[in-house]
C-alpha positions in Angstrom: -110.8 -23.8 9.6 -108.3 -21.4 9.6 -104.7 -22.2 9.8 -101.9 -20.1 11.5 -100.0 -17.9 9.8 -102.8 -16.5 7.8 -104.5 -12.9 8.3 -107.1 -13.3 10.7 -110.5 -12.0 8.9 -111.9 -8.8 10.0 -115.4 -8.8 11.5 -117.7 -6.2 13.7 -120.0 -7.7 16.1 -122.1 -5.9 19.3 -120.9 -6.5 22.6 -123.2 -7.4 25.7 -123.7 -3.4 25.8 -124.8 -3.4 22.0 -121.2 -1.5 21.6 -119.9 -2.4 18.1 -116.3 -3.9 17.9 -114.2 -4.2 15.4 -111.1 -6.9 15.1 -109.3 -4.3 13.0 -109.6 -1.8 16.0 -106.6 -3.9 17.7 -104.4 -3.5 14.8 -101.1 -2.7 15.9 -102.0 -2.4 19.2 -103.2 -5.1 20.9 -102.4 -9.2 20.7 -106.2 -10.7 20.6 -107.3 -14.0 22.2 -110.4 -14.9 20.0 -112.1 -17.7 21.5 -115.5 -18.8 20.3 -117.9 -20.6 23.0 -121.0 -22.4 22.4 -123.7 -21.0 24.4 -123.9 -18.5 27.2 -124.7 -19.6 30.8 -123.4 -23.5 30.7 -121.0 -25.0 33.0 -118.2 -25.3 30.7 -118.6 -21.9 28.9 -119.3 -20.1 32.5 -116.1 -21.3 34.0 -113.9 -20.5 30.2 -115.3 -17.1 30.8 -114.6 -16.8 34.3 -111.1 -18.0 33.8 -110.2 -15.6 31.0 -111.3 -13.0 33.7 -108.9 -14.0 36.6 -106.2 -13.8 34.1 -107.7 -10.7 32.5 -104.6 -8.1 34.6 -101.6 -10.7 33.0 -103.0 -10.4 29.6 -103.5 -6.7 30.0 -99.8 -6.5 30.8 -98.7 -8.3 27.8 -101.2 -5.9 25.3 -103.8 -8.6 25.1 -107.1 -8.5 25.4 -109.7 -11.3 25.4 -113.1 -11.6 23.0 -115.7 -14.4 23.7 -118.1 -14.9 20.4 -120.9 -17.1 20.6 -124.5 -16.9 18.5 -126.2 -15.6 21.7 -127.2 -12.5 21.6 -126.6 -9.3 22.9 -129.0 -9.3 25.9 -128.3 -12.8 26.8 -124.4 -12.1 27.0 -125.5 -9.0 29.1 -127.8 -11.1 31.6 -124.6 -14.0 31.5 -122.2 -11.1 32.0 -123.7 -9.7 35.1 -125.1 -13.0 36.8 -121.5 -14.2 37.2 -119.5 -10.9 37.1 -117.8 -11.4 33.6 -115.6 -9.0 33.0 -113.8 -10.5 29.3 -116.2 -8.6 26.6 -118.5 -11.0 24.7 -119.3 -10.5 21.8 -122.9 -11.3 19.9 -122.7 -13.3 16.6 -126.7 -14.1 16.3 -126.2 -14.1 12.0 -122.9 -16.5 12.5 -120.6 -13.9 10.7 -117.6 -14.2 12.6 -118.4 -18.0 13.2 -118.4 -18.7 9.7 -115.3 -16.6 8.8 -113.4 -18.8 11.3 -114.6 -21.9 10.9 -115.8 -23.0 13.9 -119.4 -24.4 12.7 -120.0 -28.0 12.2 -122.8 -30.4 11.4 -123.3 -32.8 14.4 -126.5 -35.2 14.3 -128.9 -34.3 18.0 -132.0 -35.6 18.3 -131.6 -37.5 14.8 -131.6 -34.7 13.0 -128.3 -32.9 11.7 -127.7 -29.2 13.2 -125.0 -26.9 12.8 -123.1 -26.8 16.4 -120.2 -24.0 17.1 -117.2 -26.3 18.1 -115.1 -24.4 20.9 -112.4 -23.1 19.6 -109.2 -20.2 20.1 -107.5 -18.1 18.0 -104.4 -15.8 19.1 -104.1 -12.8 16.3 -101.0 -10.7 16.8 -100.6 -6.9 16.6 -100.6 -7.7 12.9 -103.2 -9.3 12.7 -101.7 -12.5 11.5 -103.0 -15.8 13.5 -100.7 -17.3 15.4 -102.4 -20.1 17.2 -105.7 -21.9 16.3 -107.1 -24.4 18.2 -110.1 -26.5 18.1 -112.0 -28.6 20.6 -110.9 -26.8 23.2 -111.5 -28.4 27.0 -112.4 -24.8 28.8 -110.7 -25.6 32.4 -107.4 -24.5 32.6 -107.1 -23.0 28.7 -107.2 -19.2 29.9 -103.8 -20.3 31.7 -102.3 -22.1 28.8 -103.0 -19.6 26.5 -101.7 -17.0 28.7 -98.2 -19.0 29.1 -98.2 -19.2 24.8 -98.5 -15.5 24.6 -95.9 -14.9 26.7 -93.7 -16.8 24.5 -94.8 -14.8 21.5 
């Protein structure tokens, strides 16, 4: 995994509107808040989502804006997106590109059989695109807040 103060690794991925974006298109512009979610449509990832949104105008004000990757893709994001009014962008990492870049896979044993499992997890990448926070096993209520209070201390 990924520790911070490195330089966050570039990656381009669709969007639930099959829109490529590119991490390098925030580049001294924009403070990101990566976070990587494990599938589309659960409780916990529903209500990460959701939260991100409601914060969505303080980030804006502080130059941030928020990415959700999971392996999903792009017309399950889109069906996720409009079923509970989403408004974060999510992004669509079905080949595990951006999940492998950051480290966020892991082998977990379900059903007695080992399978790789995307562990929930938050980066916040400057306007240089230097990380500044990483964190892993992330509990999804109540995180958009903390992370919003963290980049206000940036």
């Amino acid at each position: 995994m990924l520790q911070a103060g490195q330089i966050s690794p570039d990656f381009s991925l669709p969007n639930a509107d099959m829109e490529m974006v590119s991490l390098s298109g925030f580049k001294g512009k924009n403070v990101v808040v990566l976070y990587f979610y494990p599938k589309d449509d659960t409780p916990g990832c529903t209500v990460q989502a959701l939260e991100f949104g409601d914060l969505e105008e303080e980030f804006a004000k502080l130059d941030t804006v928020i990415l959700g990757i999971s392996r999903d893709d792009c017309l399950s994001h889109g069906t996720f997106r409009d079923k509970h009014g989403i408004t974060v962008q999510l992004l669509a990492d079905t080949e595990s590109e951006a999940c492998n870049l950051y480290g966020v896979l892991q082998e977990k044993e379900v059903d007695g059989r080992q399978k790789m499992s995307l562990v929930r997890s938050t980066f916040i990448i400057d306007k240089q695109g230097v990380l500044r926070h990483v964190f892993q096993g992330v509990n999804p209520r109540g995180h958009a807040a903390e992370i919003l209070k963290l980049i206000r201390g940036m």
